[in-house]
N, C-alpha and C positions, 0 to 999 in steps of 0.2 A: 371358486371364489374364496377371498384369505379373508377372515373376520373383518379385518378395517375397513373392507369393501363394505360389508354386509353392516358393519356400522354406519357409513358414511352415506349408505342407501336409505338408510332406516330417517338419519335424520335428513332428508329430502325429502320421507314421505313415500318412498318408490319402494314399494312392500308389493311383493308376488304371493300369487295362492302354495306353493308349495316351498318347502325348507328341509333338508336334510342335515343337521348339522352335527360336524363329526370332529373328534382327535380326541388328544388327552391332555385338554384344560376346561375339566368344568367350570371354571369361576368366571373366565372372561364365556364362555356361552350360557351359563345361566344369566348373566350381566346383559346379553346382548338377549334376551328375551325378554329380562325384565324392561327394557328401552321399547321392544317393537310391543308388550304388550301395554305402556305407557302412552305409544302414540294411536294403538290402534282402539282399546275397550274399556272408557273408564272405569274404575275403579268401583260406583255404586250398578254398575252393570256384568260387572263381569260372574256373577250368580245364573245369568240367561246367556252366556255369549262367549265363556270359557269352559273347556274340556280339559280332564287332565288324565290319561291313559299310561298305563306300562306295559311295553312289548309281553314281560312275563305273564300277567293277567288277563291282554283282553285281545280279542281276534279283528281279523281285519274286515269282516265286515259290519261288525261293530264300529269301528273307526271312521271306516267309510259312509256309512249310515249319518253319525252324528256330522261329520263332516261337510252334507249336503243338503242340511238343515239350515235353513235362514235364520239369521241373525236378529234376535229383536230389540227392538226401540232402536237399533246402532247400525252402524257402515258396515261393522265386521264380527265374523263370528273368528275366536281361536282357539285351534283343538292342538292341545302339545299331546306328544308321544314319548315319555322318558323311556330308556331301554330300549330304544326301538332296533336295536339288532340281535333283541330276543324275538322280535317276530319269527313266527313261522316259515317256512315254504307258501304252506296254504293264503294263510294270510297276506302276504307280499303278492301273490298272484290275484287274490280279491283286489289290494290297493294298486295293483300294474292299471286296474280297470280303472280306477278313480282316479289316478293321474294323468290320464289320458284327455280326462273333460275336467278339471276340477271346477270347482264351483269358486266366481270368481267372487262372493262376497263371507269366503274362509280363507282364512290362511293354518293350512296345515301346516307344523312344525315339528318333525320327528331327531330325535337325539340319539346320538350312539357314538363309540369308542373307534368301532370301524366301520368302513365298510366295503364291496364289492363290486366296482363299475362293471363287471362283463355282468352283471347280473341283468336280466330284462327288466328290475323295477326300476334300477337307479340309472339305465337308459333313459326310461321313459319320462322319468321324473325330472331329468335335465332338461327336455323339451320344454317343460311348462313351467320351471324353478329352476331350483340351485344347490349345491352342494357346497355348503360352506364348511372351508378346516380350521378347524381351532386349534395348534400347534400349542406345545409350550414355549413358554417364552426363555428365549437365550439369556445365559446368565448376564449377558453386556445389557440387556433391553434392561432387566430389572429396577434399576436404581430411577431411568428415567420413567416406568410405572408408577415407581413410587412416589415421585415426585407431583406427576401428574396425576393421581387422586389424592394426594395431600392438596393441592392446588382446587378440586371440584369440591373439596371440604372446607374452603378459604383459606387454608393455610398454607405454609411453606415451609421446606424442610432444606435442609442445607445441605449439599452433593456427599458429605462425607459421614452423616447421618445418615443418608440413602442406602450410603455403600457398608454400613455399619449392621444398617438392618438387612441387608441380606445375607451379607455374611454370620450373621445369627442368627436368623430364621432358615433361610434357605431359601427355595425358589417355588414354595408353594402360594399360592399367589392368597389363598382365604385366610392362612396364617400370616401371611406379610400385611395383610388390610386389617387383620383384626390387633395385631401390636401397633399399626398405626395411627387405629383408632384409641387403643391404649391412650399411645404417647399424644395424642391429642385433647384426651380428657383430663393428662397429665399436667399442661403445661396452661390450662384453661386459658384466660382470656390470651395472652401470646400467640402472637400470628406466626413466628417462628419456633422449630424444630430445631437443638442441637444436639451433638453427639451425645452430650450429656443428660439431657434427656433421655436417648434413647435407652444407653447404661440402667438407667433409675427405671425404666420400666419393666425392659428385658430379665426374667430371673436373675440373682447376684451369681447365684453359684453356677447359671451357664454359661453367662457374660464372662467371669474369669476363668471359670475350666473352659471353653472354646480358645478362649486366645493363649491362655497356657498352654494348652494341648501344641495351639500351633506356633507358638514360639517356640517351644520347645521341642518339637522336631526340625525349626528350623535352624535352633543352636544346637542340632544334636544331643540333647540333655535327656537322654532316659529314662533315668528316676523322676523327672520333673515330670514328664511327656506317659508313664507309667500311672504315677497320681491322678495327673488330668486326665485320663481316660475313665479310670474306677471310677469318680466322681462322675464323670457324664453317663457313665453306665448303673452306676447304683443311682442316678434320679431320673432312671427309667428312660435315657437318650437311646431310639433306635440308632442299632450298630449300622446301619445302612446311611442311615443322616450323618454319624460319627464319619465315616467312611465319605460320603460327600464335602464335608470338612475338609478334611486332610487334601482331598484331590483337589480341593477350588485352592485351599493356599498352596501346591505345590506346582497346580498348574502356574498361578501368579511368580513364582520363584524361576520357572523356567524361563516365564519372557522375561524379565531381569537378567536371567542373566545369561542371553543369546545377546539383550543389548550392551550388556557389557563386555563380553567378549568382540561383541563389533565396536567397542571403544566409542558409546555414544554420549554426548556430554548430558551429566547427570541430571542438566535443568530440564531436559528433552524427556527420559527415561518415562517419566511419569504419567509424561503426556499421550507418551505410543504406545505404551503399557495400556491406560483407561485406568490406573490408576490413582486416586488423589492422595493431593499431598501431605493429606492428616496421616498418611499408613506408611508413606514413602520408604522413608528413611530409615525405618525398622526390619523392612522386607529389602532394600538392598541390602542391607547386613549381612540378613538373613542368604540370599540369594549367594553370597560370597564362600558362602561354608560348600558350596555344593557344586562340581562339574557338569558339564553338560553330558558326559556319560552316566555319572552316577545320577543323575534328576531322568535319564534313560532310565533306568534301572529302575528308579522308584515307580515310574508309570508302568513298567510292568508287574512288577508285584502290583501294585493296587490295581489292575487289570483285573489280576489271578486271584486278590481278595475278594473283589465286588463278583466272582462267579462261585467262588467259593460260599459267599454268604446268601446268594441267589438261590444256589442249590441246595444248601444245607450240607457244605461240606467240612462241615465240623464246628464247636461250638463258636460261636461266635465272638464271645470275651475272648478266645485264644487265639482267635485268627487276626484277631486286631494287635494285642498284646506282640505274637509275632511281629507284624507288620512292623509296631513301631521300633522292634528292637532290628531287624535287618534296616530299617530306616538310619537309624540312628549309630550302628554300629557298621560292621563289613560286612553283615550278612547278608546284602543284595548278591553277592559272587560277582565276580571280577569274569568280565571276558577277553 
């Protein structure tokens, strides 16, 4: 089951005794417990009728114990499990037993990063639940997340503000909520979000070293593109995020300019890009400096960075600094 499911279930009221819920976006699965435990234990109750366990601390027949506990004064008892793929062996074969019969007035909800279908617990656990995955979200979903909890906070943000903040934040979803609750207490009573806003709340000095950095790789400007880096690494920017950077606006350069080399007329570009038109025209430019071999070329170097800076294959100020001068200069090598 894909989260929207497990959302779309929740608000119907169609909540099962068990939940396994897995990937690598805590923000929308802690989201979607705070919703099931909204509709299932109010709030002056959830003292007698919430549990909250960590795979690392406690065993499984511990879990299963509280588990099969009636719920009082309420409809529902709910026992979360964070970590829950720090469970044991042992433990996971105490709860293969409890999800054989669960108790139909708890909903267990166990949390983790991964997990293992040939295993006999997360067999058993399908019989009677679900395994819901929490994916991160595609860089194209982002703007319209953003949109739509600007929206459940009564506001509105305008498409190129969207795409503004993720391009400087990134795509971590509790740091995209928490600049746009910023820019919401920003612009106080105003039901509208602009760019401008965004700028004014987002740091000054990352707001223009981010888009120096990446105009300036995209005008091939070295020395420019050299500053912008120091600057986001001396106010303590992970080189990995810096690195994330560079590849969302190179990747943008490339479909620009696969459309342009198919000769597509420039009102269109924007549109099949996903593009808006607050950026457009700076990043065709940009896209003009660069071949469809040599934008080859850079995705393999930044390939060979992002394993390089994984592994710790050497310091990381230098591995960027390279980067940007083979970017910027011949040193991708010619094949």
């Amino acid at each position: 089951m894909k989260y929207q499911e497990f959302v779309q279930a929740i608000e119907k009221g169609q909540v099962r005794p068990l939940y396994y819920l897995y990937g690598d976006e805590p923000y929308l699965m802690d989201k979607c417990i705070q919703q099931l435990l909204e509709r299932l234990v109010s709030a002056d109750l959830r003292d007698f009728n919430l549990n909250v366990y960590y795979g690392t601390e406690c065993k499984g027949d511990e879990i299963a114990e509280t588990a099969a506990t009636l719920p009082m004064f309420a409809s529902w008892r709910v026992v979360v499990v964070k970590k829950a793929d720090a469970l044991s062996a042992v433990s996971l074969e105490v709860l293969s037993a409890y999800v054989k019969n669960p108790s139909p007035s708890t909903c267990l909800l166990l949390q983790g990063e991964k997990i293992d279908q040939r295993k006999k617990f997360f067999s058993e656990l399908k019989k009677n639940g679900e395994l819901v995955e929490f994916k991160r979200l595609y860089e194209n979903q982002l703007p319209t997340f953003i949109r739509n909890e600007a929206s459940l906070r009564g506001r509105k943000i305008e498409p190129a503000a969207a795409e503004m903040l993720v391009y400087l934040v990134g795509n971590n979803l509790q740091e995209l909520i928490s600049e746009l609750e910023k820019a919401i207490l920003y612009v106080g009573e105003s039901r509208e979000i602009l760019v401008s806003h965004i700028r004014a709340i987002v740091s000054d000095t990352r707001v223009n070293s981010v888009f120096e950095l990446t105009d300036a790789l995209g005008g091939k400007k070295l020395d420019k593109a050299l500053r912008s880096l120091d600057s986001l690494l001396g106010d303590g920017e992970a080189p990995l995020l810096v690195l994330a950077m560079v590849t969302r606006h190179f990747r943008q350069l490339w479909k620009i300019r696969e459309l342009l080399e198919k000769k597509t007329p420039l009102q269109e570009i924007g549109k099949i890009a996903g593009i808006n038109p607050y950026f457009l025209q700076g990043i065709i430019a940009q896209a003009r400096n660069y071949s469809l071999e040599e934008l080859r070329r850079v995705f393999e170097k930044l390939f060979q960075i992002d394993g390089a800076l994984k592994t710790g294959g050497g310091k990381p100020s230098v591995l960027l600094e390279k980067l940007l001068m083979d970017v910027c200069t011949s040193g991708l090598g010619a094949r």
